[in-house]
C-alpha positions in Angstrom: -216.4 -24.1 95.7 -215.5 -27.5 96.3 -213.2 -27.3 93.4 -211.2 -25.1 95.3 -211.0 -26.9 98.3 -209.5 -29.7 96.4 -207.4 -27.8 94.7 -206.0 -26.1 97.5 -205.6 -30.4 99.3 -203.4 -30.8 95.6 -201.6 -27.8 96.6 -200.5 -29.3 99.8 -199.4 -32.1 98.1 -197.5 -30.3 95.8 -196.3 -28.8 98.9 -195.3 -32.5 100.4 -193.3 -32.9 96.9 -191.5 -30.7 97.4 -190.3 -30.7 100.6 -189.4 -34.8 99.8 -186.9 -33.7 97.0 -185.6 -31.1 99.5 -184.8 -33.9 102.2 -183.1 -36.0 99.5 -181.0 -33.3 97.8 -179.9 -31.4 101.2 -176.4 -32.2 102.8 -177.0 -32.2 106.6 -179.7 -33.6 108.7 -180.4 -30.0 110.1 -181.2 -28.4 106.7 -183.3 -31.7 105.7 -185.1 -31.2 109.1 -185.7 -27.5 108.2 -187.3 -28.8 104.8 -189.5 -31.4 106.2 -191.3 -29.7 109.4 -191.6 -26.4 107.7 -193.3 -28.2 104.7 -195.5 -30.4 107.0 -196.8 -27.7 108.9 -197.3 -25.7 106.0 -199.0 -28.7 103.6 -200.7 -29.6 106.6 -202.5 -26.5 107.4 -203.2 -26.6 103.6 -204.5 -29.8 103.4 -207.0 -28.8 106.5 -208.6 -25.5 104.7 -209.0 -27.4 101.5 -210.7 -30.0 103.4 -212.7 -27.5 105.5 -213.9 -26.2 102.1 -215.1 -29.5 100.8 -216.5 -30.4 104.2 -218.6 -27.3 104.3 -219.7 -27.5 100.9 -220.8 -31.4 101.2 -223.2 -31.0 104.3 -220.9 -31.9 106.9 -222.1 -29.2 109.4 -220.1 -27.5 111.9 -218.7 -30.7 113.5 -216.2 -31.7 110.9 -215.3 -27.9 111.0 -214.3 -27.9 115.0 -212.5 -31.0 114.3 -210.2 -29.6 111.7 -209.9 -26.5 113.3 -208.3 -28.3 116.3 -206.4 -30.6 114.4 -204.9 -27.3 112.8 -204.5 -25.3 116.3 -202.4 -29.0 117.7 -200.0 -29.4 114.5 -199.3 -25.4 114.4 -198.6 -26.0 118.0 -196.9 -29.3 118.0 -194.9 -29.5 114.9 -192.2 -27.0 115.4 -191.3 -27.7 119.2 -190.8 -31.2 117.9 -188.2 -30.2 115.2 -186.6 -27.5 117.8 -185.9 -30.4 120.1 -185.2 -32.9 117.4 -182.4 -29.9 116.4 -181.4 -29.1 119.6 -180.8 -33.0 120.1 -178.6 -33.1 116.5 -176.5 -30.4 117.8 -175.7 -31.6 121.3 -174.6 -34.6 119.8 -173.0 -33.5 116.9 -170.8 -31.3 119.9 -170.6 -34.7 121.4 -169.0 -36.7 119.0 -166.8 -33.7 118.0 -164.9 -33.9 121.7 -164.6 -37.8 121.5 -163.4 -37.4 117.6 -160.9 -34.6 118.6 -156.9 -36.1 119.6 -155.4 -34.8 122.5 -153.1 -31.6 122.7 
């Protein structure tokens, strides 16, 4: 069983990959954002069950379980309200700098 759980932490890497040619081959910096937070939050929550696994399977009692749990329940939570605003911030200002850039009529 604890070959699974690392499997499923390479799978999140994998997952990380991924997402890290995506930010370097996509044009804008909303698509890029898209790639990367999606991919985090997804790698992430990988990366946390795979551990989980392995944790349970060493001995590390219920503890280390809780821990990853909540870590899990914060980033699911956390991750995409910070790319909304991070979006929401590259639009207003991409609307911003459209109106100065724009001549006169």
């Amino acid at each position: 069983m604890t070959l699974v759980g690392w499997a499923i932490c390479c799978l999140a890497i994998l997952v990380l990959l991924i997402a890290a040619v995506g930010v370097i081959r996509l044009p804008d910096a909303l698509a890029r954002q898209h790639a990367a937070t999606k991919a985090a939050t997804l790698a992430v929550l990988l990366f946390a069950i795979g551990l989980a696994i392995v944790a349970w399977n060493s001995g590390w009692g219920w503890a280390w379980l809780w821990r990853l749990l909540v870590m899990m329940a914060i980033m699911l939570l956390t991750l995409p309200l910070a790319s909304h605003g991070l979006a929401r911030a590259g639009v207003a200002e991409r609307e911003r700098l459209d109106t100065i850039a724009r001549p006169p009529r």
